[in-house]
DSSP file (Angstrom, degrees, kcal/mol; ACC not computed):
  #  RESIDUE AA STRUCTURE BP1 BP2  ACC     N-H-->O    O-->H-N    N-H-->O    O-->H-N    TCO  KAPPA ALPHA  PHI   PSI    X-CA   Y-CA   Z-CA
    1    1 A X    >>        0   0    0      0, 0.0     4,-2.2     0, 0.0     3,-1.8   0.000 360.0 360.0 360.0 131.7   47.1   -4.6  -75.8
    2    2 A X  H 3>  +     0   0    0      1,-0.2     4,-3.2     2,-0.2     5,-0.2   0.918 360.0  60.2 -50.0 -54.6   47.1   -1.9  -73.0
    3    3 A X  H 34 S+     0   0    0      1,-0.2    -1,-0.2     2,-0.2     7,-0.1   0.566 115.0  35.7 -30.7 -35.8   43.3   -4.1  -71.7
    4    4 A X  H X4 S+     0   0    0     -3,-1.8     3,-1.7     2,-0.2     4,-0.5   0.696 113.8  55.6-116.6 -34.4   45.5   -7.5  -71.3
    5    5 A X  H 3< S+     0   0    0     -4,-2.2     3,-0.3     1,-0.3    -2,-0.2   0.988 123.4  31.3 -71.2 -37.8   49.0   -5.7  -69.8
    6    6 A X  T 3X S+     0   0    0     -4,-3.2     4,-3.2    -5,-0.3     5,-0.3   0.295  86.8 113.0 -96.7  15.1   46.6   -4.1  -67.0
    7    7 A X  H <> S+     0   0    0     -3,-1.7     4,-1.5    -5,-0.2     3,-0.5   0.983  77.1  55.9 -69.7 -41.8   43.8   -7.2  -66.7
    8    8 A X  H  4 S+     0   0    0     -4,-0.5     4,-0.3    -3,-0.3    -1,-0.2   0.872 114.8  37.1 -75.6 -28.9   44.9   -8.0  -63.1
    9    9 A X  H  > S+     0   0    0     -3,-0.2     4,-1.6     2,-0.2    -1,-0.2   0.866 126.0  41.1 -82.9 -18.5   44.2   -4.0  -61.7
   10   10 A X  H >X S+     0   0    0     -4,-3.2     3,-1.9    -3,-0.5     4,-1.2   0.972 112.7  53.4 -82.4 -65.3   41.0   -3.8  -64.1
   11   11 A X  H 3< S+     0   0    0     -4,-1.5     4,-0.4     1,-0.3    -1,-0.2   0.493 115.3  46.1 -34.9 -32.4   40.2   -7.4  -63.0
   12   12 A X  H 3> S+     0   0    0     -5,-0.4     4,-3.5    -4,-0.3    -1,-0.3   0.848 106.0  49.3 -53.5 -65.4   40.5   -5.8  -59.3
   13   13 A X  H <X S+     0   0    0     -3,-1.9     4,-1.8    -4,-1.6    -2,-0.3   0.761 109.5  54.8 -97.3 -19.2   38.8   -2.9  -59.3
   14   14 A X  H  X S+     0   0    0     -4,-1.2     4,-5.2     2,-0.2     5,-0.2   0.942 111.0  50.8 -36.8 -60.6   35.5   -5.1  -61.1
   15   15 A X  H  > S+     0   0    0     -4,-0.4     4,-0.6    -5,-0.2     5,-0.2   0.936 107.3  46.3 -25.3 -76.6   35.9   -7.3  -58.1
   16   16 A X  H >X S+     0   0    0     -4,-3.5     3,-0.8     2,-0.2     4,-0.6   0.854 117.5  50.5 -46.3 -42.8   35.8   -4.0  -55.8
   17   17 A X  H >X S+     0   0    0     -4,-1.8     4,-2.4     1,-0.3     3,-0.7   0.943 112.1  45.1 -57.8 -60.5   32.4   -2.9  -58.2
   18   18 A X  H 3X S+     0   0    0     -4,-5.2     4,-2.4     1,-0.3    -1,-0.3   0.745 104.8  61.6 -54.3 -18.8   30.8   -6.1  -57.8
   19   19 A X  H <X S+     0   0    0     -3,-0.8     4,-0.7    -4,-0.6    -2,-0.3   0.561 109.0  44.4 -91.9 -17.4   31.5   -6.0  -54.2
   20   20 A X  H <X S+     0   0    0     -3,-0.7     4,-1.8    -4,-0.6    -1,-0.2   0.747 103.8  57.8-113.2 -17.1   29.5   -3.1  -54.0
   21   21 A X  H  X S+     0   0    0     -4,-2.4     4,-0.6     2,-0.2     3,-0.4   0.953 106.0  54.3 -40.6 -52.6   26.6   -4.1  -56.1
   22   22 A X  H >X S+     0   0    0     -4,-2.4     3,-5.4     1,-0.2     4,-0.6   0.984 102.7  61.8 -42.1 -73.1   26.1   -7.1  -53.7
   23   23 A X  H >X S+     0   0    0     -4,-0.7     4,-3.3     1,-0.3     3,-0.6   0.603 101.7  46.1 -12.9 -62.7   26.1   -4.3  -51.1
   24   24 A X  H 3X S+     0   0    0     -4,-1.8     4,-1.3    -3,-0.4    -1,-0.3   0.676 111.2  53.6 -69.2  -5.9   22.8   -2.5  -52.6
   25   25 A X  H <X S+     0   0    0     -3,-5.4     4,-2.4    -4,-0.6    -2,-0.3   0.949 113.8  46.0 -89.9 -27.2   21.0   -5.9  -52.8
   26   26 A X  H <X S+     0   0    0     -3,-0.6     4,-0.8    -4,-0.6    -2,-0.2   0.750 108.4  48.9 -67.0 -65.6   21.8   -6.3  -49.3
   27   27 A X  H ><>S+     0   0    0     -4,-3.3     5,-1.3    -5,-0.4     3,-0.6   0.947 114.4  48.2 -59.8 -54.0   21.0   -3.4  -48.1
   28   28 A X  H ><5S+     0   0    0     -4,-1.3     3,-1.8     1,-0.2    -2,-0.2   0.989 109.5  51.9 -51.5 -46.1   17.4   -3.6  -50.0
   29   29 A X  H 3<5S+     0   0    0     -4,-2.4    -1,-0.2     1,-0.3    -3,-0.2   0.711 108.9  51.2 -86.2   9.8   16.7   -6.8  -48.9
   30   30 A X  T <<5S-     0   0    0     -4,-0.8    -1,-0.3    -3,-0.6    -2,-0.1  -0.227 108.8-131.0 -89.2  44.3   17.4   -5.6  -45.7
   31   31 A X  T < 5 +     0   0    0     -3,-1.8     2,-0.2     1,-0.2    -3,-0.2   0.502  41.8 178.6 -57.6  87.7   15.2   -3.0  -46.3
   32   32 A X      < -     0   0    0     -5,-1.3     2,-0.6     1,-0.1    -1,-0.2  -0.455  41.4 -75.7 -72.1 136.2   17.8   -0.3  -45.1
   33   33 A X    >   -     0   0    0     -2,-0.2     3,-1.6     3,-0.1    -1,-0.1  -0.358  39.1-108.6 -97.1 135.0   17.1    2.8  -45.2
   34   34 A X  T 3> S+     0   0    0     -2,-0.6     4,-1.6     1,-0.2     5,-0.1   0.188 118.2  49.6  -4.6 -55.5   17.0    5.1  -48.7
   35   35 A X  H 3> S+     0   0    0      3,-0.2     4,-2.1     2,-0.2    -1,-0.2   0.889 113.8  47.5 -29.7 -59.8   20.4    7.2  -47.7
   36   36 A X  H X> S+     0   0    0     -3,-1.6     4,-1.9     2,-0.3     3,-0.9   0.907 115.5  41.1 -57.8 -79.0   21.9    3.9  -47.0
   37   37 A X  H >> S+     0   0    0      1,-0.3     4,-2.4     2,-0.2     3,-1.0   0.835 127.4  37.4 -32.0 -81.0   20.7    2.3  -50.5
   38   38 A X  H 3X S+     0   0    0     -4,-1.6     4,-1.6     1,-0.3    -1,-0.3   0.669 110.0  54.8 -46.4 -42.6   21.6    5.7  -52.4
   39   39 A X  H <X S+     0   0    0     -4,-2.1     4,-1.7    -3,-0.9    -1,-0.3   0.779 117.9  39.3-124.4 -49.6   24.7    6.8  -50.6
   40   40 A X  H <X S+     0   0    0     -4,-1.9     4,-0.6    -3,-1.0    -2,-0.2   0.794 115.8  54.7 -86.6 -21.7   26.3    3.0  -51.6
   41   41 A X  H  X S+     0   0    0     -4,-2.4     4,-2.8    -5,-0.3    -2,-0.2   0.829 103.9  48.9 -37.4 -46.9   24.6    3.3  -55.1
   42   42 A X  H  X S+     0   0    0     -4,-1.6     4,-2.6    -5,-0.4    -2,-0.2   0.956 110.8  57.3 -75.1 -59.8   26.2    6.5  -55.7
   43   43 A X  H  < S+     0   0    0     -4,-1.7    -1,-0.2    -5,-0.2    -2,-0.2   0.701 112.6  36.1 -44.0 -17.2   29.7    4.5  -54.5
   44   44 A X  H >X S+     0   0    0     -4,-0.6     4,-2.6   -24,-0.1     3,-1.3   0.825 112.5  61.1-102.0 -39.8   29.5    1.6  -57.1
   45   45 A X  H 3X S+     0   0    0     -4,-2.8     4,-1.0     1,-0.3     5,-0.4   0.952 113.5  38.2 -33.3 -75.6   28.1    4.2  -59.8
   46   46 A X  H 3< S+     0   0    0     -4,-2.6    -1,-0.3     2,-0.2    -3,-0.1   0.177 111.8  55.4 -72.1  17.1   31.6    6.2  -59.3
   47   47 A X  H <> S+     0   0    0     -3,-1.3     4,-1.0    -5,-0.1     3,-0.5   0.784 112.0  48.0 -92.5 -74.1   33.7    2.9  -59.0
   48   48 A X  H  X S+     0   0    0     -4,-2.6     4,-0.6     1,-0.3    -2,-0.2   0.487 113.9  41.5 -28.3 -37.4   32.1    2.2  -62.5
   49   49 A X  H  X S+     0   0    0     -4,-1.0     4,-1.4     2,-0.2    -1,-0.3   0.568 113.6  65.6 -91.9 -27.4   32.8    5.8  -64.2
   50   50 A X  H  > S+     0   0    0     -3,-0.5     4,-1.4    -5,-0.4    -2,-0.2   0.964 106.3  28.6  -8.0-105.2   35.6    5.1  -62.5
   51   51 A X  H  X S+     0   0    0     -4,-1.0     4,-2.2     2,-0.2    -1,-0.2   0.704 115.1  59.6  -5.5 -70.4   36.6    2.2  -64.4
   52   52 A X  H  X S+     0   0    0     -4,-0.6     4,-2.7    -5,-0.2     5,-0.5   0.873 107.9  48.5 -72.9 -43.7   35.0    3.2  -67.6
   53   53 A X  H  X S+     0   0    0     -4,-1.4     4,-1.1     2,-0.2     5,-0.3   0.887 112.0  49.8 -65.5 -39.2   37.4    6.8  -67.6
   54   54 A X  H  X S+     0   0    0     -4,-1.4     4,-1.9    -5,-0.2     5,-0.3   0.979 112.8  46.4 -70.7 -56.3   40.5    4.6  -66.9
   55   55 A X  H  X S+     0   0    0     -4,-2.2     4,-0.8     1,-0.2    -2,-0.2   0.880 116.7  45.2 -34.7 -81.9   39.5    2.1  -70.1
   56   56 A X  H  X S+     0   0    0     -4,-2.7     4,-1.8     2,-0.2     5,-0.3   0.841 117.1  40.9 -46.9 -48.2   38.8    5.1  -72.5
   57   57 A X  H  X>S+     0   0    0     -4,-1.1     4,-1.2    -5,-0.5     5,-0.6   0.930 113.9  55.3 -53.1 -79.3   42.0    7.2  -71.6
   58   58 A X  H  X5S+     0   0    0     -4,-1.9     4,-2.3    -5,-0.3     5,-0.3   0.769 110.4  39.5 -13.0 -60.8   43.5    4.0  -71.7
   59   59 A X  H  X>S+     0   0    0     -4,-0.8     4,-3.7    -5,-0.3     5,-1.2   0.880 113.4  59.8 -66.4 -42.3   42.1    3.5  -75.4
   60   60 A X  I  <>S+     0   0    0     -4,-1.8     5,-1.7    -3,-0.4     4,-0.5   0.909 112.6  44.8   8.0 -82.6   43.0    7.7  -76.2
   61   61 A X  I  <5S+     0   0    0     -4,-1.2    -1,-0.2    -5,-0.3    -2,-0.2   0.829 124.4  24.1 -39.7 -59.5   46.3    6.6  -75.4
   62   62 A X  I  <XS+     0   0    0     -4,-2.3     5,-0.6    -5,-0.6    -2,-0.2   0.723 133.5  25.0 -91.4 -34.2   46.9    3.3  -77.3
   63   63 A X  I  <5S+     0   0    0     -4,-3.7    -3,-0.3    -5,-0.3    -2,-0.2   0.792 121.5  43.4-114.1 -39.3   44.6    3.4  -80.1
   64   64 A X  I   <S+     0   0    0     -5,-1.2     2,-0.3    -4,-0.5    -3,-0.2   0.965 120.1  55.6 -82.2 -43.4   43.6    7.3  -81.1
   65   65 A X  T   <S-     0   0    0     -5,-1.7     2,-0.3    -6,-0.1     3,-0.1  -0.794  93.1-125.2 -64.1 121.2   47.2    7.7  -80.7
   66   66 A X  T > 5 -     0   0    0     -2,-0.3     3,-0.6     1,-0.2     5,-0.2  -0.592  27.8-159.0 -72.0 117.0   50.2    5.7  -82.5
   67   67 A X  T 3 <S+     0   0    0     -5,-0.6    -1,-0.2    -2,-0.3     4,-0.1   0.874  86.9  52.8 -53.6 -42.5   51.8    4.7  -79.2
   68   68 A X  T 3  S+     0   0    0     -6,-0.1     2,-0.3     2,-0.1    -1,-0.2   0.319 101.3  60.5 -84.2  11.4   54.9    4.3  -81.1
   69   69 A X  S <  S-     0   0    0     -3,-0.6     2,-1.3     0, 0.0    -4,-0.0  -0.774  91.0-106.7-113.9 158.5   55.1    7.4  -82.8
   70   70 A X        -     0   0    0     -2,-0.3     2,-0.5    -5,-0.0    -3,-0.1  -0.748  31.6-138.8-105.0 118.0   55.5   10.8  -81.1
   71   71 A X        -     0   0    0     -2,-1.3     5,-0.2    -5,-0.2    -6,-0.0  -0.498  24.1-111.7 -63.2 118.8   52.4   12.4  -81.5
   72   72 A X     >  -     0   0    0     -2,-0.5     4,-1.0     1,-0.1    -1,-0.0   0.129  42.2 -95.7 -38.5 160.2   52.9   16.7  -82.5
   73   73 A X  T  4 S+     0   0    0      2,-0.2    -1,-0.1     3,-0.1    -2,-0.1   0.688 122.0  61.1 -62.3 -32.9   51.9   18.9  -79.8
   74   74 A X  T >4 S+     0   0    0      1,-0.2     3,-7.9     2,-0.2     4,-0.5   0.964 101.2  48.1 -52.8 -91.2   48.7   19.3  -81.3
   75   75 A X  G >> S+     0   0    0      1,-0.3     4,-1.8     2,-0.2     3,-0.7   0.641 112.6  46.4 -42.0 -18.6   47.7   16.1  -81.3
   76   76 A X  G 3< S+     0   0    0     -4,-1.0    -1,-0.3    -5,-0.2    -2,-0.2   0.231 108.6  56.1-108.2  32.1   48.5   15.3  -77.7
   77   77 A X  G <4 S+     0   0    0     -3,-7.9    -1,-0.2     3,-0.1    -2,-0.2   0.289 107.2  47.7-108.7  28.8   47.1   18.2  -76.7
   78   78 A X  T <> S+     0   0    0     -3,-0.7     4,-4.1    -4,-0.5    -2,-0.2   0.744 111.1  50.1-115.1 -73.5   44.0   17.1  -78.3
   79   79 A X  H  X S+     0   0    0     -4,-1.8     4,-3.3    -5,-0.2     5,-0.4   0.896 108.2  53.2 -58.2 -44.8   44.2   13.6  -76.7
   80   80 A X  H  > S+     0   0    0      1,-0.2     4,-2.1    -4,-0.2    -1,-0.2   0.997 114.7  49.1 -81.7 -47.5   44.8   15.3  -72.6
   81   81 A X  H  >>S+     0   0    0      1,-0.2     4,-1.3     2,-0.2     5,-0.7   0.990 108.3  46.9 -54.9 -58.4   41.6   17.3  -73.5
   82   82 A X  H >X5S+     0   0    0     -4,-4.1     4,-3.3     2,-0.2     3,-1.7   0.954 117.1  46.4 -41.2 -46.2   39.6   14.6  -74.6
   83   83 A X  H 3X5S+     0   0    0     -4,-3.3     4,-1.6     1,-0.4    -2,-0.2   0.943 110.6  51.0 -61.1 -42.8   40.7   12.7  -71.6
   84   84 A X  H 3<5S+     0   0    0     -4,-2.1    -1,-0.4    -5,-0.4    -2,-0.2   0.378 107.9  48.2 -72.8   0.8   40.1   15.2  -69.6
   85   85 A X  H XX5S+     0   0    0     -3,-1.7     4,-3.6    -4,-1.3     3,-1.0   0.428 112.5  55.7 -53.2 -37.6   36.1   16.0  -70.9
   86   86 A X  H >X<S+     0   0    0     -4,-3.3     4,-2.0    -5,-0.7     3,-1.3   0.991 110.9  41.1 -65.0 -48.8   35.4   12.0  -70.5
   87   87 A X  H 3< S+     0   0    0     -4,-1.6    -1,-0.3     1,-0.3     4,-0.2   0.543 115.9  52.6 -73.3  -4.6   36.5   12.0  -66.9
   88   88 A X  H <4 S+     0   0    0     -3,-1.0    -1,-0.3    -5,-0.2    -2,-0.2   0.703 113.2  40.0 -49.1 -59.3   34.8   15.0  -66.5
   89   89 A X  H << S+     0   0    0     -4,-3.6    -2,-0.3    -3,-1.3    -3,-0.2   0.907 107.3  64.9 -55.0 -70.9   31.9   13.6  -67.9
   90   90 A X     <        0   0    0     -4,-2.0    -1,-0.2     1,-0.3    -3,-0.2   0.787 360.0 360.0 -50.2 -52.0   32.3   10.2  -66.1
   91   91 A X              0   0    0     -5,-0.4    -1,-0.3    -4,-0.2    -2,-0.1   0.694 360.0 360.0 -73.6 360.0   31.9   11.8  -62.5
């Protein structure tokens, strides 16, 4: 499973996500001011669509697609569009 061959860089970049969660609680209870809160919000938000756009391509890849088969031209040009809306989407 793609999820278990890659857990130590997804298992990483959670780390980095949480590390910036802390960050807005930190900043609130310092009560730092709105840019600061929004401007690191907006940084854990796009570590998070981040994330979520690597997973799904990831799944696009592995699952919507026979990995072991060679998918027709159609179909992977089907699959680089989808990936390409979500991560679109994601930002």
């Amino acid at each position: 499973m793609h999820t278990v061959r890659e857990r130590k860089k997804l298992i990483g970049r959670v780390r980095r996500i949480r590390g910036q969660v802390e960050a807005i609680e930190k900043a609130l209870a310092a009560d730092k001011g709105c840019f600061e809160v929004l401007q690191t919000a907006a940084a854990a938000r796009g570590a998070l669509s981040g994330l979520v756009a690597e997973i799904l391509e990831d799944h696009v890849r592995f699952h919507v697609l026979d990995p072991d088969a060679k998918p027709t031209s159609k179909q992977a040009l089907a699959a680089e569009e989808l990936i390409d809306v979500v991560r679109a989407y994601v930002k």
